[in-house]
C-alpha positions in Angstrom: -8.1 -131.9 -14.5 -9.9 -129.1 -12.2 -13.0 -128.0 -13.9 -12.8 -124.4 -15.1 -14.9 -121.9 -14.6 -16.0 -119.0 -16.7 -18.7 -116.6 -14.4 -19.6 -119.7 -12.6 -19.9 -121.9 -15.4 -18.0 -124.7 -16.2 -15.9 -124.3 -19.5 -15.9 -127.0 -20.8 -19.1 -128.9 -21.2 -20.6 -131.6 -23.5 -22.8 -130.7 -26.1 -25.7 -133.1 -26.8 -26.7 -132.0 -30.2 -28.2 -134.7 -32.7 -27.6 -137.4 -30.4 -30.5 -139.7 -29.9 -31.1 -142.6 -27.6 -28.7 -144.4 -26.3 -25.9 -142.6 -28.3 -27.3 -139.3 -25.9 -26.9 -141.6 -22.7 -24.2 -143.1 -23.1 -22.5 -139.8 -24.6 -23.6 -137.9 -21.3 -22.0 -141.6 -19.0 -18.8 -141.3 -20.9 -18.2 -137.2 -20.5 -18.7 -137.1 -17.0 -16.5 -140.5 -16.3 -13.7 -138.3 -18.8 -14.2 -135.2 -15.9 -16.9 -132.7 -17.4 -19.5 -131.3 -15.3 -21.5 -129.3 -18.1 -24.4 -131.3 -19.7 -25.6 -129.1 -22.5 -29.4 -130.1 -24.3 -32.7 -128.3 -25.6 -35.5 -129.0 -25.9 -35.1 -129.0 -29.7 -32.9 -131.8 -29.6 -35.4 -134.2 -28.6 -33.2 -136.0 -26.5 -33.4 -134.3 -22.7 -35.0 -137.7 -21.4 -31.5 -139.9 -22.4 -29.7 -137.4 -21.0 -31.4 -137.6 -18.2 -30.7 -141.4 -17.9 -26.8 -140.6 -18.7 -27.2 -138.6 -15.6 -28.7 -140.3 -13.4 -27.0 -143.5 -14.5 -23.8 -142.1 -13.6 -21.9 -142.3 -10.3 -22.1 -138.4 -10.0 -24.1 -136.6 -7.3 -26.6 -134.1 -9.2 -25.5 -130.9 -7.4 -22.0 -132.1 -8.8 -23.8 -131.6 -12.5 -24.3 -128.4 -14.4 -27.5 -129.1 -17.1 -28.5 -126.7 -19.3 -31.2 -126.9 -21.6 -33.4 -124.6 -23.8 -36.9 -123.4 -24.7 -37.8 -123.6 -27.9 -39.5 -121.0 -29.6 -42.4 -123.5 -30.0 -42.9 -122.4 -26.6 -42.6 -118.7 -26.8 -46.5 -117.9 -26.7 -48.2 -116.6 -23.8 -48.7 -118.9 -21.1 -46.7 -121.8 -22.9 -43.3 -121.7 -21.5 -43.7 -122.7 -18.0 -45.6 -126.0 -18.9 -42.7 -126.8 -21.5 -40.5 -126.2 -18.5 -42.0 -128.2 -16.5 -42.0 -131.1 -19.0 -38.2 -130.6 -19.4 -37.2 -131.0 -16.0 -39.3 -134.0 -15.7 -37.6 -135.4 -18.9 -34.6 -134.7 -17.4 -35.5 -136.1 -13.3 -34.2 -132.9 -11.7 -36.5 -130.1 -9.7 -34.6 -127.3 -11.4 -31.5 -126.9 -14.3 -28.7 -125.0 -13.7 -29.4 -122.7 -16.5 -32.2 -122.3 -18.9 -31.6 -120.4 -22.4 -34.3 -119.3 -25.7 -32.5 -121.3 -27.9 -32.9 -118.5 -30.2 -35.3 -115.2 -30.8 -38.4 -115.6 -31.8 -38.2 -116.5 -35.7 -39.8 -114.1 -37.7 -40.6 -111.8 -34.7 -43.5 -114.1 -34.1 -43.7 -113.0 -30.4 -42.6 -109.9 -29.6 -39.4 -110.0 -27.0 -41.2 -109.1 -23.9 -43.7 -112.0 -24.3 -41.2 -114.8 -23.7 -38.3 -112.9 -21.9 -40.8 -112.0 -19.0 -42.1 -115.6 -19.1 -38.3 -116.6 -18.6 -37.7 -114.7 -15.6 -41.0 -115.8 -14.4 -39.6 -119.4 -14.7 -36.3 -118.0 -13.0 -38.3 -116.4 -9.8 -39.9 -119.5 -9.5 -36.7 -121.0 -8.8 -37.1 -123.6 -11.8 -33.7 -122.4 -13.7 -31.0 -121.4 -11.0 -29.8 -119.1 -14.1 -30.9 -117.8 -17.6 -29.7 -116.8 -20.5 -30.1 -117.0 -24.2 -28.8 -118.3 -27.3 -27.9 -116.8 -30.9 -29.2 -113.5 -29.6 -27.8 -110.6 -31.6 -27.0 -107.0 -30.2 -30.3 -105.6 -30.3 -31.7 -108.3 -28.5 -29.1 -108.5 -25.4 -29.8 -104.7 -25.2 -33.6 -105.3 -24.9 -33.1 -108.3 -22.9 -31.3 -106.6 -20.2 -33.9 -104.1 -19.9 -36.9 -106.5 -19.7 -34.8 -108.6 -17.6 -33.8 -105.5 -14.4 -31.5 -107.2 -12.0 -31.7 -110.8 -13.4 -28.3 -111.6 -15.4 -28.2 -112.8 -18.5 -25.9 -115.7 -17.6 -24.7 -116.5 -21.0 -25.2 -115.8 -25.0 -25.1 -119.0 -26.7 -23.6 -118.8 -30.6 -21.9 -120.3 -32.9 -18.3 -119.7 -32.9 -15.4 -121.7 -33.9 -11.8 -120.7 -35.6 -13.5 -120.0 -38.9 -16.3 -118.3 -37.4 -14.5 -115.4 -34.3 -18.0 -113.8 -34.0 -16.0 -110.7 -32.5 -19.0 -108.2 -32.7 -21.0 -110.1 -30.3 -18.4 -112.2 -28.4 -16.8 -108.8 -27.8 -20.4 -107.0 -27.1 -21.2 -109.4 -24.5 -17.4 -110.1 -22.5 -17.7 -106.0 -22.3 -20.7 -106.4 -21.0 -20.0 -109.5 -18.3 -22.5 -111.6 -20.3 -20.1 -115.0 -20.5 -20.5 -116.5 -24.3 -20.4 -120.1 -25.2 -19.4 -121.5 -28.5 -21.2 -124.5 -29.9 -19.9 -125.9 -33.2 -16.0 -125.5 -32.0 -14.6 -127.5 -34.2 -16.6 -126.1 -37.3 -18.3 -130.0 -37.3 -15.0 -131.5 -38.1 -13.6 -128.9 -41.2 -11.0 -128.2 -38.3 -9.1 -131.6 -38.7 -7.7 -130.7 -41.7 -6.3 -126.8 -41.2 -2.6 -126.8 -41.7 -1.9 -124.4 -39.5 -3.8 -126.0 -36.5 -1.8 -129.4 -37.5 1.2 -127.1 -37.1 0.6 -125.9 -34.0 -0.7 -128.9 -32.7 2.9 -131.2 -33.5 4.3 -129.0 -30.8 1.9 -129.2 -28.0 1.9 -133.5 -29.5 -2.1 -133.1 -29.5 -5.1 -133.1 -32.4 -5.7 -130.1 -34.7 -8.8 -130.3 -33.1 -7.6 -129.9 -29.6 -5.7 -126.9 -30.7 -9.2 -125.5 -32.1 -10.8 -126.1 -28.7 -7.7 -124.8 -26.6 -7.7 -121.7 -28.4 -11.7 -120.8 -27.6 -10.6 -122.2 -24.2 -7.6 -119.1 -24.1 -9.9 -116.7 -25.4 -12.6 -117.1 -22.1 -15.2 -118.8 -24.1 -17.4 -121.8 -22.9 -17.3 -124.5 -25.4 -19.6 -127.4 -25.5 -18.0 -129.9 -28.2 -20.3 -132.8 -29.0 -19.6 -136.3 -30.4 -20.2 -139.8 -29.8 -17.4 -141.4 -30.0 -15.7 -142.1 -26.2 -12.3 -141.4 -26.8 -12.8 -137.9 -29.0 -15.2 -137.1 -26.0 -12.1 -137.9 -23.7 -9.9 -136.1 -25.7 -11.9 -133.1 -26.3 -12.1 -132.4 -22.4 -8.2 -133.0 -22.8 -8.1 -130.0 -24.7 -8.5 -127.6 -21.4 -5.3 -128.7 -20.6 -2.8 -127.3 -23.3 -1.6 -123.6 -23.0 -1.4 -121.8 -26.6 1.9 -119.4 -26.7 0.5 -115.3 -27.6 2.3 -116.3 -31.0 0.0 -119.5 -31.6 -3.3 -117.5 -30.6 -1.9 -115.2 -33.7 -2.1 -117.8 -35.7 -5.3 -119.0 -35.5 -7.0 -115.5 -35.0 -6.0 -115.1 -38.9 -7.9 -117.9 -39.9 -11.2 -116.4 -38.8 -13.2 -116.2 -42.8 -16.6 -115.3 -41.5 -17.5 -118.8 -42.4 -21.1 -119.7 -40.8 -22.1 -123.0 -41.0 -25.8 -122.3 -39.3 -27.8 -120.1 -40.7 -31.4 -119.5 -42.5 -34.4 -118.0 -43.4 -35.6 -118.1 -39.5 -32.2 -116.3 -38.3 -32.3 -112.9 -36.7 -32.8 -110.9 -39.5 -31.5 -106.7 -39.6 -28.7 -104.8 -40.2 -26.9 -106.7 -37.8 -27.3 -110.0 -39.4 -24.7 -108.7 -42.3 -22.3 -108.9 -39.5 -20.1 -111.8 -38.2 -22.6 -112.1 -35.8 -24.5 -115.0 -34.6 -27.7 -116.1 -36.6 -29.6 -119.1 -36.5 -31.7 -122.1 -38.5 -34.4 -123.5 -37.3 -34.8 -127.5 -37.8 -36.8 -130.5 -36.3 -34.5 -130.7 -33.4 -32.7 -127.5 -33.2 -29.3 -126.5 -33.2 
């Protein structure tokens, strides 16, 4: 299968959340022998040195290899993000990631924005990211960090989106803006497999309800970044880029959209805007 783009992005990438050890390497061997080219990690996830094994264990050249990863807002303070940067691409055994996120705003407006955006594009300029971009960032914040950003692009917003959760307001905010958006949690951790409509759908195109969940964020021009340990749904998640949903199907599943957020919390972007559809986030251990 060709590898998609979406800005230059590959759509389809493996998401590396919760997996530890050698579940993380040998997640990151499998995807790339199944045809993705998209690593996806944080530092958060406390994993970025086995997927750094997965990838250098595999057979496939580095520049071949998109990895993303994210800062932490551990690592927000002044002076602190470089040195945490640093750390990750040693973790990781590469000189520089393809793209570099904040997993998420500062929690509780700890740091103000322009403390940890400038130190981002300082990381950029010193050509330790190639791109940068954030993650669960909500109107307000794209707005701001455009303007603290000047020419630099935004590469991505990274949020939670998935057939339960459209996330219109900021999915269409940032598309009308050029700002790519990638959907972790695709398949609403699992509560897709048993939507009778997506079983529907999926009889005709002889696939997974899941695949059908994956091909329709696929059709609408997100990224997705589907995570699991298991070889063959790994395999068969990747597959998903191949089916082609009728306008009819897409129909279908844009009326199951319930506002239903599974990641959320007392550290999420808080405002006005949070009583939106739009992305908020939880903060844990290792970080979604």
């Amino acid at each position: 299968m060709t590898v998609k783009t979406v800005g230059d992005i590959p759509q389809i990438g493996y998401g590396t959340w919760q997996l530890l050890g050698e579940d993380a390497r040998n997640g990151v061997l499998w995807a790339l022998e199944a045809g993705y080219r998209h690593i996806d990690t944080a530092q958060g996830y406390d994993n970025e040195a086995d997927v750094g094994r997965g990838i250098r264990d595999s057979a496939i050249p580095r520049n071949d290899i998109f990895v993303t990863t994210k800062v932490k807002p551990d690592n927000f303070g002044p002076g602190a993000m470089m040195p945490s940067v640093r750390e990750s691409l040693d973790k990781l055994g590469v000189e520089a990631v393809d793209l570099l996120l904040l997993h998420w705003p500062s929690p509780q407006d700890q740091y103000p924005l322009e403390t940890y955006v400038s130190q981002l594009a300082e990381i950029y300029d010193a050509g330790l990211a190639k791109r940068i971009g954030v993650s669960n960032f909500t109107r307000m914040h794209i707005d701001e960090t455009l303007q603290l950003l000047g020419d630099r692009h935004i590469a991505t917003n990274q949020v939670e989106c998935h057939v339960y959760l459209q996330n219109l307001p900021i999915v269409d905010y940032c598309q009308g803006l050029n700002i790519p958006v990638t959907a972790y949690a695709p398949l609403a951790r699992g509560k897709v497999l048993g939507d009778a409509v997506l079983k529907d759908i999926a009889a005709t195109h002889n696939a997974g309800s899941d695949q059908i969940a994956l091909a329709y964020l696929v059709a609408k021009g997100l990224i997705i970044i589907p995570s699991s340990s298991k070889k063959e749904r790994i395999a068969s998640n990747f597959a998903a880029g191949n089916i082609t949903l009728s306008d009819a199907e897409i129909t279908r599943i844009e009326a199951l959209d319930k506002g239903m957020r599974l990641i959320n919390g007392a550290h999420a972007p808080t405002g006005t805007i949070r009583n939106s559809h739009e992305q908020t986030h939880c903060f844990h251990r290792r970080q979604r």
